[in-house]
N, CA, C and O of each residue as an XYZ file, in Angstrom:
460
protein
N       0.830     -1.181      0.000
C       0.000      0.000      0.000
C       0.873      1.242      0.000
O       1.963      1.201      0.571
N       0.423      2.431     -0.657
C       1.256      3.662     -1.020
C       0.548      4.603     -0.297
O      -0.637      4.820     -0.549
N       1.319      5.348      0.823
C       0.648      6.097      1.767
C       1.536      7.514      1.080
O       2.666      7.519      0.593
N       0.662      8.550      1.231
C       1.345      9.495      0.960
C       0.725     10.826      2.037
O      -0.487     10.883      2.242
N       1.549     11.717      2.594
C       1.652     12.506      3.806
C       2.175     14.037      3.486
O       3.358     14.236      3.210
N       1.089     15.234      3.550
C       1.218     16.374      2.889
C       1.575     17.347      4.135
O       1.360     17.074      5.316
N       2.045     18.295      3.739
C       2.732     19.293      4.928
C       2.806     20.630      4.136
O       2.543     20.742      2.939
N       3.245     21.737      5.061
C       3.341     22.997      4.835
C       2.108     23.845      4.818
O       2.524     24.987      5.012
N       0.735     23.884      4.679
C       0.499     24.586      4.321
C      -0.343     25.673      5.765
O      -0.397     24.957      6.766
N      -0.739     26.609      5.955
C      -1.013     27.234      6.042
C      -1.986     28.552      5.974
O      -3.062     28.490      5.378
N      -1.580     29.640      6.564
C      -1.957     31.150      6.076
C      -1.236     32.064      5.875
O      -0.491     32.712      6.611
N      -1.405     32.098      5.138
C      -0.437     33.625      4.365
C      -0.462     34.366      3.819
O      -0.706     34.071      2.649
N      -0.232     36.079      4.134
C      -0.851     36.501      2.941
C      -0.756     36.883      1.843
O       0.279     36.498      1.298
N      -1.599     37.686      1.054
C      -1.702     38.037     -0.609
C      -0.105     38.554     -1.033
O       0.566     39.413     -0.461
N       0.246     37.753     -2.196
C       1.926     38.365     -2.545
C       2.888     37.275     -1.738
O       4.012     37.141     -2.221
N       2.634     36.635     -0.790
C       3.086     35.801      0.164
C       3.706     34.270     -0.606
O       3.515     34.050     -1.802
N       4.364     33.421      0.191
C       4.832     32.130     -0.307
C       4.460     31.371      0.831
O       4.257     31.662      2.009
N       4.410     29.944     -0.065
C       4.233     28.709      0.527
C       4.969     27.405      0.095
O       4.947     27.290     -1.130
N       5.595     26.417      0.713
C       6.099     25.538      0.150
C       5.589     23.695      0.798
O       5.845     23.313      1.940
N       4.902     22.881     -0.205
C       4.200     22.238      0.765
C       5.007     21.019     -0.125
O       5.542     21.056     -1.233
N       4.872     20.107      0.708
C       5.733     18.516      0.526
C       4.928     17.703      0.506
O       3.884     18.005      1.084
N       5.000     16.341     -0.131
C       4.270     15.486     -0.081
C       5.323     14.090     -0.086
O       5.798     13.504     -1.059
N       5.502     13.779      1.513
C       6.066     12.377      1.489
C       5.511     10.839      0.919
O       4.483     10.408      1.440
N       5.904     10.362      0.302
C       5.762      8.776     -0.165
C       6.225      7.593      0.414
O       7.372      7.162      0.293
N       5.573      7.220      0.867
C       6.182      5.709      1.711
C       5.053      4.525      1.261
O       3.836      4.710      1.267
N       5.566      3.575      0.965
C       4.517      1.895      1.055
C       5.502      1.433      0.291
O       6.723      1.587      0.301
N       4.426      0.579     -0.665
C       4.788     -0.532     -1.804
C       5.752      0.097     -2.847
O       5.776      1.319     -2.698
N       6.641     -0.380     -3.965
C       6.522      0.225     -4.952
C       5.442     -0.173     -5.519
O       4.743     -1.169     -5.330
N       5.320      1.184     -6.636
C       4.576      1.080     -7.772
C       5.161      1.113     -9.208
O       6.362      1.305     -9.396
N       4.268      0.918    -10.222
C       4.906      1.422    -11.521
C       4.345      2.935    -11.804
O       3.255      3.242    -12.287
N       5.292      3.702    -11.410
C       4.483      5.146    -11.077
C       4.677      5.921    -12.177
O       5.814      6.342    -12.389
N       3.485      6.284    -13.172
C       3.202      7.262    -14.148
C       3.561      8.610    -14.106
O       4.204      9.238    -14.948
N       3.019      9.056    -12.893
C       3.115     10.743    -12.844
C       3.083     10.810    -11.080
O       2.915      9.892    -10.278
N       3.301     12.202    -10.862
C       2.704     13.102     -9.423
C       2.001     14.060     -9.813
O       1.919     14.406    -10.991
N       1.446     14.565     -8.914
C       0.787     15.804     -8.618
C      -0.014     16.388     -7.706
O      -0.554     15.942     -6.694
N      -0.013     17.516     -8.243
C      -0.721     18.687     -6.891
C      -2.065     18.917     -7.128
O      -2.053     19.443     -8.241
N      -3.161     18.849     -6.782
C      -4.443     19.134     -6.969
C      -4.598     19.895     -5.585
O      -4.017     19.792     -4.505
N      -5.979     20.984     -6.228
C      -6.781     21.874     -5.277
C      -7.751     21.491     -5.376
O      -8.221     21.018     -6.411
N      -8.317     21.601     -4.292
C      -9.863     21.713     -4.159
C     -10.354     22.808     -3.215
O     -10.345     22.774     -1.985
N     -10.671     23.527     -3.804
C     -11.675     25.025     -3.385
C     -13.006     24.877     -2.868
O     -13.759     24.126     -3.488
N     -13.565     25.647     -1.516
C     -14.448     25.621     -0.908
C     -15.393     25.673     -2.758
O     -15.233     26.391     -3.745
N     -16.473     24.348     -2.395
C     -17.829     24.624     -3.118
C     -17.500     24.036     -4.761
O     -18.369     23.692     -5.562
N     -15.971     24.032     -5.004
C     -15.841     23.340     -6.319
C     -15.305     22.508     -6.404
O     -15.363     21.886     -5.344
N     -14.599     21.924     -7.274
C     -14.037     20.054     -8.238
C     -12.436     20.390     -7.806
O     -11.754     21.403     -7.967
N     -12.150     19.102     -7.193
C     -10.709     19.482     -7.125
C      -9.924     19.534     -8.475
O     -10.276     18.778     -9.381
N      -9.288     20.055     -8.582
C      -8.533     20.299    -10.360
C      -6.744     20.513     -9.783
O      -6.107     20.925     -8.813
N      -6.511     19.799    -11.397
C      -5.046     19.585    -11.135
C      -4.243     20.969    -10.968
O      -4.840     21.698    -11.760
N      -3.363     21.633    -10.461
C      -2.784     22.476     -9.919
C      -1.419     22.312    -10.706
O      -1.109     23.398    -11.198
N      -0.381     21.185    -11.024
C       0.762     20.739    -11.478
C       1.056     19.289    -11.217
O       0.707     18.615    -10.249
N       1.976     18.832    -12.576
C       2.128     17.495    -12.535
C       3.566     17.084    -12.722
O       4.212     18.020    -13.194
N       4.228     16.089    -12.529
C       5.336     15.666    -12.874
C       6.007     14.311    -13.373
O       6.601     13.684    -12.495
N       6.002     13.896    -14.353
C       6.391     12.677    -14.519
C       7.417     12.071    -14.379
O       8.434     12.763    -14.339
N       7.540     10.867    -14.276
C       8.754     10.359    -13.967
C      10.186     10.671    -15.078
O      11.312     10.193    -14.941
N       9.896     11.245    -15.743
C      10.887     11.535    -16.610
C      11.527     13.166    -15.869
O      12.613     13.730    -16.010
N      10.322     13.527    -15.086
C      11.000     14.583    -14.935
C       9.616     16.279    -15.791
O       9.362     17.350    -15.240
N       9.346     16.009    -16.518
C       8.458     17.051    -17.304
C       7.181     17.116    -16.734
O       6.365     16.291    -16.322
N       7.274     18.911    -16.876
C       6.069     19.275    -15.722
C       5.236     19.778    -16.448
O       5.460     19.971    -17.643
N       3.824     20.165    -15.714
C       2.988     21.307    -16.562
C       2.274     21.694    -15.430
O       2.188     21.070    -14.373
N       1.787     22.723    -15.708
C       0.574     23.520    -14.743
C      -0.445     24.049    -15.145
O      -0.357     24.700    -16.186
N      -1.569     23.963    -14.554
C      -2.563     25.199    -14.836
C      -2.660     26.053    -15.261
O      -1.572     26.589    -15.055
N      -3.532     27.028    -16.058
C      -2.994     28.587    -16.663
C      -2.634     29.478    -15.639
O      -1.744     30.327    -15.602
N      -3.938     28.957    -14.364
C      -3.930     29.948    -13.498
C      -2.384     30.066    -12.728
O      -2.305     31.129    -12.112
N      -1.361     29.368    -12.642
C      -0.683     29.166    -11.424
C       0.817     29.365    -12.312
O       1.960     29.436    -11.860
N       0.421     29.416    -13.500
C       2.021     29.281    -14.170
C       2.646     30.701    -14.191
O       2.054     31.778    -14.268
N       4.325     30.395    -14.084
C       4.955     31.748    -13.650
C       4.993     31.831    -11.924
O       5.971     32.406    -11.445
N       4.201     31.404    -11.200
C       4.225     31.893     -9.856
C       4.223     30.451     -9.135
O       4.510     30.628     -7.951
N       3.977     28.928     -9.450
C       4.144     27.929     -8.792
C       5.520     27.012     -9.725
O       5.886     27.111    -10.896
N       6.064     26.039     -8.452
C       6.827     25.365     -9.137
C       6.762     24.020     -8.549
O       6.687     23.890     -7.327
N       6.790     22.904     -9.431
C       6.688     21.637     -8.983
C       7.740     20.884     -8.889
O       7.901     20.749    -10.102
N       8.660     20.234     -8.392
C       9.735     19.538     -8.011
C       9.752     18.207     -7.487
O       8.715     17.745     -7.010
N      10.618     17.654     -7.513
C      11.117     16.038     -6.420
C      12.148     15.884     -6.264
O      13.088     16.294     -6.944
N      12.157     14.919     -4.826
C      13.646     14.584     -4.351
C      13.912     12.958     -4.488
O      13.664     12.406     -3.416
N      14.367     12.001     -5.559
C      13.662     11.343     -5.189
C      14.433     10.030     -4.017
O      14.134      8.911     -3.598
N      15.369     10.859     -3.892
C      16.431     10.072     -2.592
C      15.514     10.604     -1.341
O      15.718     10.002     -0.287
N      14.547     11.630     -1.311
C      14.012     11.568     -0.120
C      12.260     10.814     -0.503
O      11.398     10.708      0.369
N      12.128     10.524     -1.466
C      10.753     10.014     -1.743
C       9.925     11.190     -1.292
O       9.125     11.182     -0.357
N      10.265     12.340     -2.190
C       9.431     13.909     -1.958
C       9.007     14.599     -3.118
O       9.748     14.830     -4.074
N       7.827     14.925     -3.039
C       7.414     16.077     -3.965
C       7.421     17.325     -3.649
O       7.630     17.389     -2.438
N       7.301     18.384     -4.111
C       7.205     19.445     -3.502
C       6.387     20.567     -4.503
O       6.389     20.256     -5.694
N       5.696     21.829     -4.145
C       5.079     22.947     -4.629
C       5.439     23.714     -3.978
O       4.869     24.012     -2.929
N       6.603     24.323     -4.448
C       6.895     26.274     -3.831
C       5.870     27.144     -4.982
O       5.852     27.104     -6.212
N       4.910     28.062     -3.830
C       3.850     28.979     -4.270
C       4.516     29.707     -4.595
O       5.637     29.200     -4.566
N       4.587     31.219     -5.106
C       4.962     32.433     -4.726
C       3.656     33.449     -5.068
O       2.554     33.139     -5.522
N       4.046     34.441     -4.782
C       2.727     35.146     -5.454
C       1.585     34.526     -5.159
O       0.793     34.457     -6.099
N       1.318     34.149     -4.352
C       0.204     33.686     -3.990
C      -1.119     35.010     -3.781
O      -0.970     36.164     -3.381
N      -2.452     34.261     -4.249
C      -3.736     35.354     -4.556
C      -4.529     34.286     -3.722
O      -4.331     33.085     -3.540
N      -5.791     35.415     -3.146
C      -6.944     34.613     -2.213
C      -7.666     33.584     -3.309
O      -8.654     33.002     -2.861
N      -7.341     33.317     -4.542
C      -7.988     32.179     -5.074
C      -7.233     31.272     -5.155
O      -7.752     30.242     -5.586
N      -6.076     31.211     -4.887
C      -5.258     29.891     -4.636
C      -5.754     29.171     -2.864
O      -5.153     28.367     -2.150
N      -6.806     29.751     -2.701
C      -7.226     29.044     -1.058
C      -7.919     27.483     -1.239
O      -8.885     27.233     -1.959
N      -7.457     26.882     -0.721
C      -8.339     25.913     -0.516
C      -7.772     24.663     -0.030
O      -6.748     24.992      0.569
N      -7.936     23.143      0.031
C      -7.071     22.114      0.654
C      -6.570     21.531     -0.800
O      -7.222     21.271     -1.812
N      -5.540     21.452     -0.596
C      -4.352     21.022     -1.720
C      -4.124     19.439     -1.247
O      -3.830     18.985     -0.141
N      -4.397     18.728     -2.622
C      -3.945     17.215     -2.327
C      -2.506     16.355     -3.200
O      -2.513     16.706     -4.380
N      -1.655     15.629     -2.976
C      -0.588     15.345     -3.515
C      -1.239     13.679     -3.943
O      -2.078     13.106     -3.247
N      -0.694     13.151     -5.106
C      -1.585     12.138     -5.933
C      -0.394     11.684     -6.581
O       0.283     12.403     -7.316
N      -0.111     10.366     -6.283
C       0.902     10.118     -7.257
C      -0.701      8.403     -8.261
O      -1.792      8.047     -7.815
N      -0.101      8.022     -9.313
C      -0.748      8.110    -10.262
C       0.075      6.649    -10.962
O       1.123      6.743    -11.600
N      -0.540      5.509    -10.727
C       0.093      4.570    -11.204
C      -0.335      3.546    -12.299
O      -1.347      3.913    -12.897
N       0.119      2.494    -12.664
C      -0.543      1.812    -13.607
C      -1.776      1.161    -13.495
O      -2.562      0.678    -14.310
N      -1.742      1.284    -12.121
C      -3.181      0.535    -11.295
C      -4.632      1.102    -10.984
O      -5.801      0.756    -11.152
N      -3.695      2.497    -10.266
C      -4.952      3.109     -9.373
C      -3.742      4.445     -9.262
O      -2.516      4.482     -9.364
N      -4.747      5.405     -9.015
C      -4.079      6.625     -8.103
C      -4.085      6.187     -6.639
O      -4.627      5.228     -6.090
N      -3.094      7.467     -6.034
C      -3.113      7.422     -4.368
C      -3.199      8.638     -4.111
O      -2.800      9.527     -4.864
N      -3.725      8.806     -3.031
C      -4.070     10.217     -2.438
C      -3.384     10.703     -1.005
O      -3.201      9.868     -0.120
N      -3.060     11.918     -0.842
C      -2.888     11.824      0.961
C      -4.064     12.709      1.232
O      -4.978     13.030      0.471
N      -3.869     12.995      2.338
C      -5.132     14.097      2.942
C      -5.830     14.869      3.111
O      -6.934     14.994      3.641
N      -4.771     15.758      2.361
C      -4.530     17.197      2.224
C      -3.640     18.263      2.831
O      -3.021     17.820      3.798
N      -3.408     19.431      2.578
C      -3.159     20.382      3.892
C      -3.734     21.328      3.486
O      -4.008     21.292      2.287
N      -4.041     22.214      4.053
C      -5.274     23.829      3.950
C      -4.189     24.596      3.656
O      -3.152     24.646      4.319
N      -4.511     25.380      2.346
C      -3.594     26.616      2.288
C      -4.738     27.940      2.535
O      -5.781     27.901      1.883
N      -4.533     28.917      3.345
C      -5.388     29.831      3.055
C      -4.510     31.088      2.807
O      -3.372     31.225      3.257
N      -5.167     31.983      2.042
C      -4.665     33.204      1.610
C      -5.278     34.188      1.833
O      -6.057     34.376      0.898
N      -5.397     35.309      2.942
C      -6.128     36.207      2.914
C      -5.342     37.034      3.849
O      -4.404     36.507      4.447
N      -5.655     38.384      4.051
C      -4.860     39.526      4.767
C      -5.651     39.688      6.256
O      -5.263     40.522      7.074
């Protein structure tokens, strides 16, 4: 089983940064991709940024230029440094890695953005 465990996030405000992690621990997998999904009070969680095992990323319209997606993978880590962060980047952010089988999910962590 592939447990995955999200951190960093917070409140902070408008113009502000955030940097949130997403540890990986279980089984291996044959792992396709990662990524960052939001989910916003009242709407669909939607992908935020992705990363494949090769390494090649993409993002959202909304978030590009001001987010960056990364891994470590000697620490079995993902990561999203915000910058520029706006009160519509609020909401609980989930880390998803994405395999030949099934996705995995962790919990979340709450980012909020407001002054």
């Amino acid at each position: 089983q592939v447990q995955l465990v999200e951190s960093g996030g917070g409140l902070v405000q408008p113009g502000g940064s955030l940097r949130l992690s997403c540890v990986v621990s279980g089984s291996a997998v044959i792992e396709r991709y990662m990524g960052w999904y939001l989910q916003a009070p009242g709407k669909q969680r939607e992908l935020v940024a992705r990363i494949t095992t090769a390494g090649n990323t993409n993002y959202a319209d909304s978030v590009k230029g001001r987010f960056t997606i990364s891994r470590d993978r000697a620490k079995n880590t993902m990561y999203l440094q915000m910058d520029s962060l706006k009160p519509e980047d609020s909401g609980v952010y989930y880390c998803s890695q994405t395999s030949t089988v099934r996705d995995y999910w962790g919990q979340g962590t709450q980012v909020t953005v407001s002054s």
